[in-house]
C-alpha positions in Angstrom: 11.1 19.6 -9.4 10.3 16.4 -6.9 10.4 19.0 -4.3 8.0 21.5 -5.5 6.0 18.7 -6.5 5.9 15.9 -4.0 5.4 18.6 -0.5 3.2 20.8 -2.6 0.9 18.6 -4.7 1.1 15.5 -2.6 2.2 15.7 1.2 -0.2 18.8 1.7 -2.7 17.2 0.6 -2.3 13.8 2.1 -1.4 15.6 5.4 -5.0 17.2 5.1 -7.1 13.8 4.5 -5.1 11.8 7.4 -6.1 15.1 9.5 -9.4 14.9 8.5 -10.6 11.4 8.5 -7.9 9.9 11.9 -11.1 10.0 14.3 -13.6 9.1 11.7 -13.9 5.1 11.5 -16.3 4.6 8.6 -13.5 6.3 6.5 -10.2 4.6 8.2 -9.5 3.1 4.0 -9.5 6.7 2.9 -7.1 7.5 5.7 -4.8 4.5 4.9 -4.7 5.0 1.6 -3.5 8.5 1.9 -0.9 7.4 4.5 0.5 4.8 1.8 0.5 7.4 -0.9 2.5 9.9 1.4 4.8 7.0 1.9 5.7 6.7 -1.8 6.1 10.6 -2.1 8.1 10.1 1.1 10.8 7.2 -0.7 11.0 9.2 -3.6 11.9 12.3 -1.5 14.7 11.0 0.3 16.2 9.0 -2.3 16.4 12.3 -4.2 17.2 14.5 -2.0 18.3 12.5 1.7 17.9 14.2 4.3 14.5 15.8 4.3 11.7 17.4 6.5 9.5 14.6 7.3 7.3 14.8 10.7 6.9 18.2 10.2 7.0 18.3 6.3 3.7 19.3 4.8 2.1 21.1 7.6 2.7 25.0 6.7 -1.0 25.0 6.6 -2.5 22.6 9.6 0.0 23.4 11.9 1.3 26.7 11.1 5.0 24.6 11.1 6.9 27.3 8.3 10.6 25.8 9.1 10.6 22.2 9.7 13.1 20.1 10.9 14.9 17.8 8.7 15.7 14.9 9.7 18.1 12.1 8.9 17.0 9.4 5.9 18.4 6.8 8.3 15.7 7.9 10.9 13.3 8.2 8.1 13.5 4.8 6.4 12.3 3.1 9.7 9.0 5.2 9.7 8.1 4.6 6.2 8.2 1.5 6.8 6.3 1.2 9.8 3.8 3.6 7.8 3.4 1.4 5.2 3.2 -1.9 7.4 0.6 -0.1 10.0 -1.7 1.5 6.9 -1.5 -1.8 4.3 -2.6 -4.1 7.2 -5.2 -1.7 8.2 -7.2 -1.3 5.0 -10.1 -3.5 5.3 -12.8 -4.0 2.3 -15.9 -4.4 5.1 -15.1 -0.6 5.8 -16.6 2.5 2.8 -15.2 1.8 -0.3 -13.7 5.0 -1.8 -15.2 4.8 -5.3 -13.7 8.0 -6.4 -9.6 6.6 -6.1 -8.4 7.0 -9.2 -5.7 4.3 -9.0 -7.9 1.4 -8.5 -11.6 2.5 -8.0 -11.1 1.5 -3.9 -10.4 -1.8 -5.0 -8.9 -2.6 -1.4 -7.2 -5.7 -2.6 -5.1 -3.9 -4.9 -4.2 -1.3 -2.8 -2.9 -4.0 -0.3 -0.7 -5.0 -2.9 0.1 -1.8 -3.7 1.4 -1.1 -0.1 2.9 -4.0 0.3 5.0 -3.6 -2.9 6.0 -0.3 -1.6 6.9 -2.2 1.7 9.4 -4.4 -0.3 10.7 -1.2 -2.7 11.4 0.1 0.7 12.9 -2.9 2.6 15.2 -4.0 -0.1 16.4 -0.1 0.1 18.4 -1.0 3.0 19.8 -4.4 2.1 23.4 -2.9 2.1 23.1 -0.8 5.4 20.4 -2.7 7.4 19.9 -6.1 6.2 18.1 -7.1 9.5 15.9 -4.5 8.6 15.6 -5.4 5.1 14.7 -8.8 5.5 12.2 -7.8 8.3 10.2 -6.1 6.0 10.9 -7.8 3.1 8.9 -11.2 5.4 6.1 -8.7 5.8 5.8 -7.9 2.4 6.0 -10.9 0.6 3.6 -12.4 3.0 1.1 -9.6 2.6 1.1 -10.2 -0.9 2.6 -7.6 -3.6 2.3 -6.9 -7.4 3.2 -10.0 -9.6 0.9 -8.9 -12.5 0.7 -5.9 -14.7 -3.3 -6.3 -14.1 -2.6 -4.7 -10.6 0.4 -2.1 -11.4 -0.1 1.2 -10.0 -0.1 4.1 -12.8 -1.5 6.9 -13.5 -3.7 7.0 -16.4 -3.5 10.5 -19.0 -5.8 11.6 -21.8 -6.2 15.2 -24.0 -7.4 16.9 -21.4 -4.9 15.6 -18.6 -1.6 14.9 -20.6 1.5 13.2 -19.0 3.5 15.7 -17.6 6.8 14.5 -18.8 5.5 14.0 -22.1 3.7 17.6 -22.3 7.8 18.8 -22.3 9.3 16.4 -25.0 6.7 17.3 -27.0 7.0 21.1 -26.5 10.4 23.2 -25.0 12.5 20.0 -24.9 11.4 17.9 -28.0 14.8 18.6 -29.6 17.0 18.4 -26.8 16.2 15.1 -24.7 18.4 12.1 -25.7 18.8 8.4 -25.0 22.5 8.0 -23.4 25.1 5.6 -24.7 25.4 3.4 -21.7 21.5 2.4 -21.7 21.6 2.0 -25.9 24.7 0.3 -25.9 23.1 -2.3 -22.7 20.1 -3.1 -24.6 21.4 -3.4 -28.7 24.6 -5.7 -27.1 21.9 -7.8 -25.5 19.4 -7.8 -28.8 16.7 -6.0 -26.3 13.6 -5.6 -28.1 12.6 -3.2 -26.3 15.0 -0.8 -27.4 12.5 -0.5 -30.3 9.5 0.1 -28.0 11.7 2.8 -26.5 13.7 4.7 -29.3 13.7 6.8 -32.5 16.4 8.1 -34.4 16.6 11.2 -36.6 18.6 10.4 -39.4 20.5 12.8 -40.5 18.8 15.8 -38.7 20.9 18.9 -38.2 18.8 20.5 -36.0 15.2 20.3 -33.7 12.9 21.3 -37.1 14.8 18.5 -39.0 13.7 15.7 -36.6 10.8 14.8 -38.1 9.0 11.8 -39.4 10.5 11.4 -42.8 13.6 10.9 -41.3 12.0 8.9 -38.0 14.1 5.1 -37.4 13.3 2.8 -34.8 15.5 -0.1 -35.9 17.6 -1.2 -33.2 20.4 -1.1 -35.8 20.2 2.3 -36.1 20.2 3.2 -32.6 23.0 5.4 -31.2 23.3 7.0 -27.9 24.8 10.3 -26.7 27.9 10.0 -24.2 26.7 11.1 -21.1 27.8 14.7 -19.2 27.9 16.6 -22.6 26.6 20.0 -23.3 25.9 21.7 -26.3 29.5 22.2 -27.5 30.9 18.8 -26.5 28.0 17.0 -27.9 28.7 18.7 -31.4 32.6 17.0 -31.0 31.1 13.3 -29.8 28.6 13.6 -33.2 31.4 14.3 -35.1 33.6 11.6 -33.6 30.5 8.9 -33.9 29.8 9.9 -37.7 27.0 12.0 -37.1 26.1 15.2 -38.8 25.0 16.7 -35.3 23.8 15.7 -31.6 20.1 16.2 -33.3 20.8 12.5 -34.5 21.1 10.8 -31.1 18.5 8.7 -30.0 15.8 9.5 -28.4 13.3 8.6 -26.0 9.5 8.5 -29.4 8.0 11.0 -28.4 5.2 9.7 -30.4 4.8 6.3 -28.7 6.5 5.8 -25.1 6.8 9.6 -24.7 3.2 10.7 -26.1 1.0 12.9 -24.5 -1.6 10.1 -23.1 1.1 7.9 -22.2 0.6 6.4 -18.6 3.1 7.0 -15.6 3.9 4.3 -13.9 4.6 4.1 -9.9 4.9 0.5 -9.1 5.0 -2.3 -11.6 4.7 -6.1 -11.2 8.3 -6.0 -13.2 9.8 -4.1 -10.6 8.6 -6.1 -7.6 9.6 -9.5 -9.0 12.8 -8.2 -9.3 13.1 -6.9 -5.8 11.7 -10.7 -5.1 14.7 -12.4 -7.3 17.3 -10.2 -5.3 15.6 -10.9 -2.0 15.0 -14.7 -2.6 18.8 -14.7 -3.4 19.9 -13.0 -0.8 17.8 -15.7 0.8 15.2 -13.3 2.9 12.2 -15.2 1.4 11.8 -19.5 0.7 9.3 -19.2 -1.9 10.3 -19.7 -5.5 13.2 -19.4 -7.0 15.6 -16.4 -8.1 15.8 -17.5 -11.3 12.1 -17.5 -11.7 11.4 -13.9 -10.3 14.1 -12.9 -12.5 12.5 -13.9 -15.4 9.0 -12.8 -14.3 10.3 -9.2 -13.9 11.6 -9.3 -17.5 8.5 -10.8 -19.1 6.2 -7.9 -17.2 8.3 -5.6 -18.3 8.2 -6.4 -21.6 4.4 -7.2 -21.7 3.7 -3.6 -20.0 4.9 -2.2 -23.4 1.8 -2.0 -24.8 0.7 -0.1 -22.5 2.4 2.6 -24.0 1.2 2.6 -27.2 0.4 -0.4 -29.8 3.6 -0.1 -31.5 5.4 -0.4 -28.3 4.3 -3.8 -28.2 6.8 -6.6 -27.6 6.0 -10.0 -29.4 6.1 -13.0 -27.5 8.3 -14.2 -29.3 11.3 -12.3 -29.6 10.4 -11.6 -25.5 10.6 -15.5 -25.2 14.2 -15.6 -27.6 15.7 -12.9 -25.3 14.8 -14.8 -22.1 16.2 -17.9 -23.1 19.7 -15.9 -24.0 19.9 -14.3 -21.1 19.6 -16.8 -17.9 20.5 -15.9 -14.6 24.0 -17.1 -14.0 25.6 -18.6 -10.7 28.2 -15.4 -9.9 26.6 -12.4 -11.4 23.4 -12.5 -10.2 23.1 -9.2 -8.5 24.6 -7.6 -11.7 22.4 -9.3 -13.8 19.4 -8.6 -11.7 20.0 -5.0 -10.6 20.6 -4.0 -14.3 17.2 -5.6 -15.5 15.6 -3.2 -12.4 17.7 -0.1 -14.1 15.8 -1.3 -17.8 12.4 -1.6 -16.4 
């Protein structure tokens, strides 16, 4: 599905704009913009697939290009990144403001952020197998300035009449059959995560997809339990027997009337997210500023404050969010771990 939808919906499209605006000045933020979007479709191309057509990718159309070549993710990592360094410098607010962007109304100091956060999701790719690379662009990034604040996250915003996609299936062909897997329940109710309640319902004692209704609706954490993963149909009825359940209908899932509702936003990039790319980078030691420690704990409190953005009862209180910050410090010796899983929750 990311390939149908990233070269048809996206590339093509930013392919055509970059064509149509490279020798036209007054629109050079229109360009960049595009380039950064086709830079994101790019990442999340090749980290799905690897190697992918890139140079050529998209261009059925302009350049009459049917088969093009694929090519290597380790020769297309370097050009994202040069894309998205090039384009986020380039975007410059004295130049026509594109009022029509529907990410941030052409606000071009939020789409600098935007790129630049892209920049670091893309550097800190390649800590393990390029970390002179990694820390290159990290530098740039982190100088540039990227998300810190869930004022400036990048999502895309839903309502009736254009529903979140995702959402449209759990609430139609898949409602019944989408579950919450043990590992990710079990992580968050160990911990006391109280955003395991944002996240999950429970159908007690449902038998089947009619029976999951809102009678029989739980989101206490307590009540939480997750299906072991690589099941199908017939080995999920043994593991809902073996946990106590009358069926796999009484997994957890994902509420499908909160998180997963039909006008609930998608987000790309989130200040959660980049602050803890920062805490891994500033441990790794590729940036000065700040402390691990702190950008650790940044990326859990905007994660748990861009709840609400889901839906009012996704909400997080300060509170308990404050409680479960306090419990879980960054620790001298598993900081990667500790880090890396928070990035898997957000």
């Amino acid at each position: 599905d990311n390939w149908q939808s990233y070269y048809r919906n996206v590339i093509k499209n930013t392919k055509d704009i970059i064509a149509m605006t490279k020798d036209n000045p007054a629109r050079s933020n229109l360009m960049n913009m595009a380039r950064i979007l086709q830079a994101y479709a790019f990442i999340i191309l090749t980290d799905t697939y690897g190697d992918i057509p890139y140079t050529e990718g998209g261009e059925g159309y302009s350049s009459q290009i049917f088969f093009p070549v694929y090519e290597t993710q380790q020769s297309i990592y370097p050009k994202i990144i040069k894309e998205l360094t090039e384009a986020t410098t380039a975007l410059d607010a004295t130049k026509t403001i594109e009022t029509a962007d529907i990410l941030y109304g052409g606000n071009v100091d939020k789409w600098k952020k935007f790129g630049y956060s892209l920049l670091l999701r893309a550097g800190m790719r390649l800590s393990a197998v390029d970390p002179a690379q990694a820390q290159a662009a990290v530098k740039t990034a982190f100088s540039g300035g990227v998300i810190k604040l869930n004022i400036d996250n990048a999502f895309v915003r839903h309502d009736a009449n254009y529903k979140n996609p995702i959402s449209n299936t759990l609430n139609s062909t898949e409602a019944a059959n989408y579950y919450m897997t043990k590992p990710f329940v079990d992580a968050l109710k160990t911990t006391n995560d109280p955003r395991l309640v944002s996240m999950a319902v429970r159908y007690m004692g449902a038998t089947s997809g009619t029976a999951q209704v809102p009678a029989a609706a739980s989101i206490k954490a307590a009540d939480q339990i997750g299906l072991p993963m690589g099941k199908d149909n017939t080995t999920a009825t043994a593991a809902a027997k073996a946990d106590g359940l009358v069926s796999f209908y009484e997994y957890s899932q994902v509420d499908r009337n909160r998180m997963a509702k039909l006008t609930a936003p998608m987000f790309m990039v989130t200040a959660s997210q980049t602050n803890l790319l920062l805490a891994e980078a500033r441990f790794r030691g590729w940036i000065t500023d700040g402390t691990a420690a702190q950008f650790f704990v940044d990326g859990i409190k905007t994660n748990m404050d861009q709840m609400l953005a889901f839906d009012a009862t996704c909400a997080v209180l300060p509170a308990d969010r404050d409680v479960y910050i306090a419990a879980n410090p960054l620790a001298t010796g598993s900081e990667l771990n500790q880090i890396n899983t928070q990035y898997w929750i957000s």
